[in-house]
N, CA and C atoms as an extended XYZ file, in Angstrom:
399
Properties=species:S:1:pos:R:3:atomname:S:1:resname:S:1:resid:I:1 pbc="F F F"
N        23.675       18.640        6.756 N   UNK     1
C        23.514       17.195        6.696 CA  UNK     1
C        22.044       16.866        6.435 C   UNK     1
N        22.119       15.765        5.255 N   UNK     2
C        20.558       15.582        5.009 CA  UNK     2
C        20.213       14.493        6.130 C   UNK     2
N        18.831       14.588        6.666 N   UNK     3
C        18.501       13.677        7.162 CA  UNK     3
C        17.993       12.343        6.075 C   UNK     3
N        18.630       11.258        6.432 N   UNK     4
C        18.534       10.126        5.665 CA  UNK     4
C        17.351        9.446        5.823 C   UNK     4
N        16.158        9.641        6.676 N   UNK     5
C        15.215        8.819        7.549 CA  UNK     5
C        14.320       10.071        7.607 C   UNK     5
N        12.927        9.861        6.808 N   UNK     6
C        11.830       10.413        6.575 CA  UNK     6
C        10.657       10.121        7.306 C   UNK     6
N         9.589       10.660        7.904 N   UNK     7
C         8.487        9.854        8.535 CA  UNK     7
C         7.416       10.765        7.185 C   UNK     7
N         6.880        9.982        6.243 N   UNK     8
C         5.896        9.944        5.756 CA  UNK     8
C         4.422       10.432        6.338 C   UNK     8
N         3.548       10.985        6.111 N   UNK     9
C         2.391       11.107        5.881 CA  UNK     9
C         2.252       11.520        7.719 C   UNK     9
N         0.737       11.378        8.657 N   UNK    10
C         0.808       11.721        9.721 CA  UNK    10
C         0.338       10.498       10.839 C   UNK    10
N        -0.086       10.458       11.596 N   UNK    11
C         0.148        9.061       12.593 CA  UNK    11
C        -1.067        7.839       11.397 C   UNK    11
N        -0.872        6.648       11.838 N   UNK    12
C        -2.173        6.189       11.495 CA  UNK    12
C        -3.132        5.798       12.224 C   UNK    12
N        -4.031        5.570       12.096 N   UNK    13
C        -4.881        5.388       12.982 CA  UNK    13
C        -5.955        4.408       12.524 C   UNK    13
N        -6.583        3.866       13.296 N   UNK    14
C        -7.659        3.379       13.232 CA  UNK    14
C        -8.729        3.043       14.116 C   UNK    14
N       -10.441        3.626       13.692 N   UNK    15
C       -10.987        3.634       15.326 CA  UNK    15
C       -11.099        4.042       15.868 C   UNK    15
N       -10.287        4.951       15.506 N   UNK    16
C        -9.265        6.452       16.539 CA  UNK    16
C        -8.446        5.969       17.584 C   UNK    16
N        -7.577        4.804       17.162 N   UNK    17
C        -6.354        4.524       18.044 CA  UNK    17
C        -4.807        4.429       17.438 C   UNK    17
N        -4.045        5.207       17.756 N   UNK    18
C        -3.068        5.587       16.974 CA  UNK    18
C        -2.013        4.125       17.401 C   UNK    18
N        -1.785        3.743       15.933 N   UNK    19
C        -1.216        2.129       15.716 CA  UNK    19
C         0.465        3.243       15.773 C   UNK    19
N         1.296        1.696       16.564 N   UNK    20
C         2.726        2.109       16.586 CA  UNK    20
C         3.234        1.626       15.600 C   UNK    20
N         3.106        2.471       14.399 N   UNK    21
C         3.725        2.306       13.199 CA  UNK    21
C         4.059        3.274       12.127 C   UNK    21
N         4.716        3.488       11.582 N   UNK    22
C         4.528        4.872       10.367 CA  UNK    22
C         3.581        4.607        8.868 C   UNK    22
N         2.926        5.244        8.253 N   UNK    23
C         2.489        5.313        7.172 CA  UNK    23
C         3.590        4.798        6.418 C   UNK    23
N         4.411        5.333        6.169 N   UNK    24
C         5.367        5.533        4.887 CA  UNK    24
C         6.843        5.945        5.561 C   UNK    24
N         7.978        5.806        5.435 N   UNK    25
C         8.959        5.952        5.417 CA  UNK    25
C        10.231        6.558        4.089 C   UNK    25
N        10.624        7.422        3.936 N   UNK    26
C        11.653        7.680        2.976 CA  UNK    26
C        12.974        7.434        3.647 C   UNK    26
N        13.822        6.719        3.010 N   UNK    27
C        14.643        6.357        3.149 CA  UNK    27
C        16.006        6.491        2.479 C   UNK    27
N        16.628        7.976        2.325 N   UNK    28
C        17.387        8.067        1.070 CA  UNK    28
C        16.721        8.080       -0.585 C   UNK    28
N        16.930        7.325       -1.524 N   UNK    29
C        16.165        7.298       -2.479 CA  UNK    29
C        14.808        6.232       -2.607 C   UNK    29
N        14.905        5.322       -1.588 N   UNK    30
C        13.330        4.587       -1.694 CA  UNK    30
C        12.542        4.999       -0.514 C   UNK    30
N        11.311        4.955       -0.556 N   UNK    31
C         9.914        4.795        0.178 CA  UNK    31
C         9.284        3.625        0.401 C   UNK    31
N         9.664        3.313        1.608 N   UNK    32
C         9.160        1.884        2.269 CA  UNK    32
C         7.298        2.313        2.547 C   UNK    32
N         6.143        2.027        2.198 N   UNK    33
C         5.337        1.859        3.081 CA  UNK    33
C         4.787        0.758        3.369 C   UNK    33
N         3.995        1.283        5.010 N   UNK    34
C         3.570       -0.221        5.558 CA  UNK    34
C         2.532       -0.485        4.920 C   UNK    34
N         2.184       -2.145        5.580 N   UNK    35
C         1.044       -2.681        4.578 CA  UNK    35
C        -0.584       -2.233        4.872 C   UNK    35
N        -1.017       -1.682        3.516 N   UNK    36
C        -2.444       -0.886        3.695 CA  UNK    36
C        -3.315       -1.886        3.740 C   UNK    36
N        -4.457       -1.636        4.653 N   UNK    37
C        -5.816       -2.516        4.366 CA  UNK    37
C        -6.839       -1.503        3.865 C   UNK    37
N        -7.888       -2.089        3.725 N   UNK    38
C        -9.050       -1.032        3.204 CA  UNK    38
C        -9.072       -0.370        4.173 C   UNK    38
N        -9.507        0.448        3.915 N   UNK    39
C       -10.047        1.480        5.072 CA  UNK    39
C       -11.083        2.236        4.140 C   UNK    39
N       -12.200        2.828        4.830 N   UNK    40
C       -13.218        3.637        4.607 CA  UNK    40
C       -13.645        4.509        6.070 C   UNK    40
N       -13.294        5.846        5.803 N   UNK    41
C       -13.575        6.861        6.657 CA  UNK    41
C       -12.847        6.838        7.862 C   UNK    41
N       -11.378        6.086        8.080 N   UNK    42
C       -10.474        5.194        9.055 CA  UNK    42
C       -10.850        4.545        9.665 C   UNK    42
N       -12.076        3.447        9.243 N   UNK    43
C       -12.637        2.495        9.751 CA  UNK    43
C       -11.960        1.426        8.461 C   UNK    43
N       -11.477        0.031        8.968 N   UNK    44
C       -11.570       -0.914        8.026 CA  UNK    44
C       -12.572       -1.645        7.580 C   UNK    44
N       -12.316       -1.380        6.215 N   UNK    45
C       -13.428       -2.314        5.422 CA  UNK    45
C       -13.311       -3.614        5.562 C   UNK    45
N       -14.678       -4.055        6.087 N   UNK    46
C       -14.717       -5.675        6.166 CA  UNK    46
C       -16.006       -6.005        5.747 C   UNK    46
N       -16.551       -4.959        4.708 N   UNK    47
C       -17.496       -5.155        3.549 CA  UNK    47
C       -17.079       -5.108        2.169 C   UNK    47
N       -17.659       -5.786        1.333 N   UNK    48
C       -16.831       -5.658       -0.359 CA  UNK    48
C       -16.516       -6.858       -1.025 C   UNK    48
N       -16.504       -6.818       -2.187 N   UNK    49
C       -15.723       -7.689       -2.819 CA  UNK    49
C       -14.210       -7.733       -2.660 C   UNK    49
N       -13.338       -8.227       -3.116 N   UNK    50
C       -12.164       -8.511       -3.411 CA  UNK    50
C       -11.506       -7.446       -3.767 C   UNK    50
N       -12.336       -7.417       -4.942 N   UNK    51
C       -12.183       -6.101       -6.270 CA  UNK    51
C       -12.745       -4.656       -5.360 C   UNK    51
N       -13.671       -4.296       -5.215 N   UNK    52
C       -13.895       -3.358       -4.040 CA  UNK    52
C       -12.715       -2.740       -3.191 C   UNK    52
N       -12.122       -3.840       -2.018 N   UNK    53
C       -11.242       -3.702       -1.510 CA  UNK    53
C       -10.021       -3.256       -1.357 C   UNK    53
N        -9.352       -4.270       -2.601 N   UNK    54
C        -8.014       -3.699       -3.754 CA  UNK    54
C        -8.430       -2.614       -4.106 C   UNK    54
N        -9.268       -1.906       -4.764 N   UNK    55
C        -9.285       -0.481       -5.328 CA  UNK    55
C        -9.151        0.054       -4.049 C   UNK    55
N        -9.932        0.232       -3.228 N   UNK    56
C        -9.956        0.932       -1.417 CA  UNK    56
C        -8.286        1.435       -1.385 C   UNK    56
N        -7.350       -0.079       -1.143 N   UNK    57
C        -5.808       -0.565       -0.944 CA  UNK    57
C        -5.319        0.512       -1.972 C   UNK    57
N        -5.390        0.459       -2.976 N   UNK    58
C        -4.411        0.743       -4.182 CA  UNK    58
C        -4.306        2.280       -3.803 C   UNK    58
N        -6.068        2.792       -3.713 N   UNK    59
C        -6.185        4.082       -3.962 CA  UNK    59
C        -5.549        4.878       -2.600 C   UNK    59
N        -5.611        4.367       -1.838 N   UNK    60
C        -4.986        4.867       -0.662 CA  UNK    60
C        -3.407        4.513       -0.045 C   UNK    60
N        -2.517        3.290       -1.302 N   UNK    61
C        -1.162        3.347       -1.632 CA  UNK    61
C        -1.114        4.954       -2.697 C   UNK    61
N        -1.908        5.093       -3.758 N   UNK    62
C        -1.420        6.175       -4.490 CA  UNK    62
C        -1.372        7.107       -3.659 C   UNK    62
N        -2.114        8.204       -2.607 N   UNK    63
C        -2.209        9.236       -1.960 CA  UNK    63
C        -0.995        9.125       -0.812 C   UNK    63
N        -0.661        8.391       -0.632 N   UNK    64
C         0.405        8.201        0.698 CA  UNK    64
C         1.531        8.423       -0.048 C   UNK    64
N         1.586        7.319       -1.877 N   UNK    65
C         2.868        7.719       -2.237 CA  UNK    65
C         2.948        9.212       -3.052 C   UNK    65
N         2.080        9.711       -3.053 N   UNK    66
C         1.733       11.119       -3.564 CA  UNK    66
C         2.239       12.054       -2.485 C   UNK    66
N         2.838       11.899       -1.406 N   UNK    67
C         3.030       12.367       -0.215 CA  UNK    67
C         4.258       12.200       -0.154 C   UNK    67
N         4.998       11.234       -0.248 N   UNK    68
C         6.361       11.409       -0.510 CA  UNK    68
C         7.080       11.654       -1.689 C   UNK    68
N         6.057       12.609       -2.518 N   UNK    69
C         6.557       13.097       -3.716 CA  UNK    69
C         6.746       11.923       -4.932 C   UNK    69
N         6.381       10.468       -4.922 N   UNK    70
C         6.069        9.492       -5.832 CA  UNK    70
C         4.945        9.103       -6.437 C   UNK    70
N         4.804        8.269       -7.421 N   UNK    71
C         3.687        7.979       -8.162 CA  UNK    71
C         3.683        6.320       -8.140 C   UNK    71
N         2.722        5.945       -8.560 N   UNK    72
C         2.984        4.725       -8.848 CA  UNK    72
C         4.027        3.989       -9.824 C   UNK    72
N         4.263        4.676      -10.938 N   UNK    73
C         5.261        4.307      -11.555 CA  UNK    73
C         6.414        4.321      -10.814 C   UNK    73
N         6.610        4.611       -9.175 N   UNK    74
C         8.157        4.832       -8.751 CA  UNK    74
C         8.025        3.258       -8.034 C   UNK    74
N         6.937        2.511       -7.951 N   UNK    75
C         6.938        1.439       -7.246 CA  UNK    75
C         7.741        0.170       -7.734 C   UNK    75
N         8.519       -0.252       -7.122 N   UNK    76
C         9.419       -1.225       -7.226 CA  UNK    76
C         9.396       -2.713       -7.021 C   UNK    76
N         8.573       -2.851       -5.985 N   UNK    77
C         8.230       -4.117       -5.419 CA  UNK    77
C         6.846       -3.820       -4.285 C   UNK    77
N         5.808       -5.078       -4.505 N   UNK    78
C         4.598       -5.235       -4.220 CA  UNK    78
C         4.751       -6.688       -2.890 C   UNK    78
N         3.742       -6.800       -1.924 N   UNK    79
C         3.657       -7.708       -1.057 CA  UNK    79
C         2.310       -7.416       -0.723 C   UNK    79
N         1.609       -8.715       -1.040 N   UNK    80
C         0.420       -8.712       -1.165 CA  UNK    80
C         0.139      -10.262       -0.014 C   UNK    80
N        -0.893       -9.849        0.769 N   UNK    81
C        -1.511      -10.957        1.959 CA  UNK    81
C        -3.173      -10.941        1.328 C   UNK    81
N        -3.508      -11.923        0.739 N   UNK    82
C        -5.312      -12.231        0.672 CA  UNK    82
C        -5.674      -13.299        1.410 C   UNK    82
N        -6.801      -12.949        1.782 N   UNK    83
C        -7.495      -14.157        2.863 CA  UNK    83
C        -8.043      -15.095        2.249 C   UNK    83
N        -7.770      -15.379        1.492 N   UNK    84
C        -8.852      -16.533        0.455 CA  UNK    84
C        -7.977      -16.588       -0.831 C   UNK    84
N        -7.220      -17.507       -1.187 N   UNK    85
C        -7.356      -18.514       -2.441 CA  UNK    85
C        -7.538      -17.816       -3.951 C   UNK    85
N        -9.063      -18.210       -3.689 N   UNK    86
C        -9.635      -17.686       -4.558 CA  UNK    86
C       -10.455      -16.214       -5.034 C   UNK    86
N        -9.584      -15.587       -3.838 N   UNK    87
C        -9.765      -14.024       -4.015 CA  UNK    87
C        -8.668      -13.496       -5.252 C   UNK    87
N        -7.776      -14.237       -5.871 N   UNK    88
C        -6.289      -13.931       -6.557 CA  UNK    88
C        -6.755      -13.764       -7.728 C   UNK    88
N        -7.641      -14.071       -8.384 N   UNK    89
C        -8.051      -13.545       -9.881 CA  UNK    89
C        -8.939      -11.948       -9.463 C   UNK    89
N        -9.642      -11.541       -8.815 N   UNK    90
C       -10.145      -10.769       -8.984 CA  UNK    90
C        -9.612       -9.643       -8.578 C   UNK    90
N        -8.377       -9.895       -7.435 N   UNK    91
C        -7.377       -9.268       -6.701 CA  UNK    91
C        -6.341       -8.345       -8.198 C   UNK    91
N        -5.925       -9.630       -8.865 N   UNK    92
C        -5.062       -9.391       -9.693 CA  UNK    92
C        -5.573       -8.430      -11.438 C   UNK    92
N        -6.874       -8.628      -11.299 N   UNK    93
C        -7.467       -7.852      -11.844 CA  UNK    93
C        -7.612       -6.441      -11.729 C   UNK    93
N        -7.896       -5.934      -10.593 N   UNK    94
C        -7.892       -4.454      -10.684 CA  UNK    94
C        -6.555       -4.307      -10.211 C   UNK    94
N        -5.604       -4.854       -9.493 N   UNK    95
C        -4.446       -4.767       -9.493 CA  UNK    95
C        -3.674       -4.399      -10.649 C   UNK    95
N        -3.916       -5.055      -11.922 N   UNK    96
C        -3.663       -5.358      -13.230 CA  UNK    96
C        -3.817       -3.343      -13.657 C   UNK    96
N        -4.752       -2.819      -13.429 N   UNK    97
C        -5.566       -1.721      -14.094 CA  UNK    97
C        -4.304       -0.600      -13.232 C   UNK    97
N        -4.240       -0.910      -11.967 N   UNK    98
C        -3.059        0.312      -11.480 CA  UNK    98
C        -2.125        0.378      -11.898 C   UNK    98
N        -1.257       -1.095      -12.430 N   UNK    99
C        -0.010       -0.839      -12.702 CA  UNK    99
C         0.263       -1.702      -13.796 C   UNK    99
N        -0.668       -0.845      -14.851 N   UNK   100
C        -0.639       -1.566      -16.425 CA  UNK   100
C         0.806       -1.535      -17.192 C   UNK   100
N         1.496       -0.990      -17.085 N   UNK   101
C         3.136       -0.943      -17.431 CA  UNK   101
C         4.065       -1.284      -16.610 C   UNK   101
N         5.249       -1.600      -17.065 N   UNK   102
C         6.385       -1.865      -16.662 CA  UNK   102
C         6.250       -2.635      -15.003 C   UNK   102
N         5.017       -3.152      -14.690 N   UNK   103
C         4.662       -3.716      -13.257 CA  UNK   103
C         5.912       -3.669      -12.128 C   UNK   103
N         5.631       -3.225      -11.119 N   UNK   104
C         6.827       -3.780       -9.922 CA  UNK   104
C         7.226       -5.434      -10.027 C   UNK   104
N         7.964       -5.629       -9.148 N   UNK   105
C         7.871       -7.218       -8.685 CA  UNK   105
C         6.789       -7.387       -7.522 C   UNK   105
N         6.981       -8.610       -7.538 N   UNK   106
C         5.652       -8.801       -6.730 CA  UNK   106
C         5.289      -10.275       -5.934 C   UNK   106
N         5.237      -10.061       -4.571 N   UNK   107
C         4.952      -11.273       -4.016 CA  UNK   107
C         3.429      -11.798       -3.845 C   UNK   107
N         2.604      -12.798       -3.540 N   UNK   108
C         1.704      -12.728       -2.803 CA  UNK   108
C         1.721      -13.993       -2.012 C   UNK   108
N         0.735      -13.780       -0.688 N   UNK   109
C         0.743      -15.001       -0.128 CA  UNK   109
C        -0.953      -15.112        0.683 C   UNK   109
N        -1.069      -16.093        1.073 N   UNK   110
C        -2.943      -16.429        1.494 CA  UNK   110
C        -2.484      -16.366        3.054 C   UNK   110
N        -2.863      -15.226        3.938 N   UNK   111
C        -2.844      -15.778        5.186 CA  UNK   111
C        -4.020      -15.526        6.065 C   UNK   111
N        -4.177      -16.687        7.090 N   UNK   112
C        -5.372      -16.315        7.756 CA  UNK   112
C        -5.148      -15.286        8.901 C   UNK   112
N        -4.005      -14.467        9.276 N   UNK   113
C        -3.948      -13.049        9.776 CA  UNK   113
C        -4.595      -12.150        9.237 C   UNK   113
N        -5.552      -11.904        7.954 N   UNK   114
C        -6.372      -11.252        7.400 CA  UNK   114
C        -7.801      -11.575        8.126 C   UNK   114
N        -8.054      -11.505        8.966 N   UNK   115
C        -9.275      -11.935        9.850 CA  UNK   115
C       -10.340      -10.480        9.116 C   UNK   115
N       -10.599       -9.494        9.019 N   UNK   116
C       -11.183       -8.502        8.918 CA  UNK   116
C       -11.475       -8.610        7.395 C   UNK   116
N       -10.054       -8.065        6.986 N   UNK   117
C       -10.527       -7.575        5.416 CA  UNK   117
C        -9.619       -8.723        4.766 C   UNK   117
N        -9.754       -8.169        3.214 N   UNK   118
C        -9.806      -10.021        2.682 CA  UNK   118
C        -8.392       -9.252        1.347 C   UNK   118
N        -8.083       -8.347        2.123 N   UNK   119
C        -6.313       -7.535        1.029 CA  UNK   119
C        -5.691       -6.588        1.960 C   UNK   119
N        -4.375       -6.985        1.883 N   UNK   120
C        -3.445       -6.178        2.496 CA  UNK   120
C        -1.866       -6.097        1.608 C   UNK   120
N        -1.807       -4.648        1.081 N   UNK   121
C        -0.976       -4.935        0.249 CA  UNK   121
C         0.518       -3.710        0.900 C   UNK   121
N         1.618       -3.895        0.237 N   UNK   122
C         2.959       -3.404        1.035 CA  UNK   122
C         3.049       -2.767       -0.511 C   UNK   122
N         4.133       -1.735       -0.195 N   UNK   123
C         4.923       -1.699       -1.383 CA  UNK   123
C         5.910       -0.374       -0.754 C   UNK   123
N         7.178       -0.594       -1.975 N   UNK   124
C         8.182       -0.208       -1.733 CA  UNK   124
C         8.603        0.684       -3.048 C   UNK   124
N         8.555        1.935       -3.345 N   UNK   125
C         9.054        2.605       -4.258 CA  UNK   125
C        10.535        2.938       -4.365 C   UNK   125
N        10.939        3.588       -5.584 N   UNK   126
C        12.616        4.300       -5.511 CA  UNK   126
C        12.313        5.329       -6.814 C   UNK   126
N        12.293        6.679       -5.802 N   UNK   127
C        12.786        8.210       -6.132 CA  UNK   127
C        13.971        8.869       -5.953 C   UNK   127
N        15.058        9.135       -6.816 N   UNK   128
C        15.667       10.101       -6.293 CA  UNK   128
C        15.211       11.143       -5.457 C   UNK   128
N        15.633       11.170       -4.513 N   UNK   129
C        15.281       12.766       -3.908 CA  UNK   129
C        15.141       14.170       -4.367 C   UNK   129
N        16.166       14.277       -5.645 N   UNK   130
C        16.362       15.620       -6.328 CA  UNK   130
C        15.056       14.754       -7.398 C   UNK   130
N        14.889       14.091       -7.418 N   UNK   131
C        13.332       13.851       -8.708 CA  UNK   131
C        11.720       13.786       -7.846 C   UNK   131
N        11.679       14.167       -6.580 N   UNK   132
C        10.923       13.815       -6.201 CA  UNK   132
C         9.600       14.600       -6.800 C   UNK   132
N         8.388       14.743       -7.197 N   UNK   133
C         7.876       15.148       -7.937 CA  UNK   133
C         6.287       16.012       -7.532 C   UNK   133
């Protein structure tokens, strides 16, 4: 019997306090992960631009989904939280550069629960299991 319910990647942490949550989840053929903030050295970034940040986010969605055997092209749907408005052009800009083809879907919304860093993005891939790569 396959197990249907994956725990992704290893605790997370931040600070060095292990958050009650999983990195990443596999789930049959999709990969749920939770929503990334910057992080630098498992400290969160709450220095940077916009653009800064999002790259931080993105680059550390690719390595997690590199872990459950996906790429970015397996990403399906995006959920994006910015603290500012007018962080959404520059957001969507290097955003733009990760997932220059066939884009996921994609939500975003402005909330002031972003107290720290100024991007927090979700996303949800779908791999077959026998394609995992």
């Amino acid at each position: 019997m396959v197990n249907k319910k994956q725990v992704i990647g290893g605790p997370l942490e931040i600070n060095g306090r292990t958050l009650s949550l999983s990195r990443a989840i596999r789930a049959g053929d999709f990969v749920f992960l939770t929503g990334q903030i910057p992080m630098r050295g498992g400290v969160p970034m709450t220095d940077g631009t916009v653009k800064e940040q999002t790259r931080a986010v993105l680059d550390d969605i690719t390595e997690t989904l590199s872990q459950a055997g996906c790429t970015r092209d397996d990403v399906v749907k995006a959920m994006v939280w910015l603290r500012e408005r007018a962080d959404f052009p520059g957001f969507n800009e290097i955003y733009g550069e990760y997932f220059p083809h066939e884009p996921p879907t994609r939500s975003a919304v402005v909330s002031d629960l972003l107290v720290d860093a100024r991007v927090e993005v979700e996303v949800m891939a779908y791999r077959p299991l026998g394609d995992a790569k």
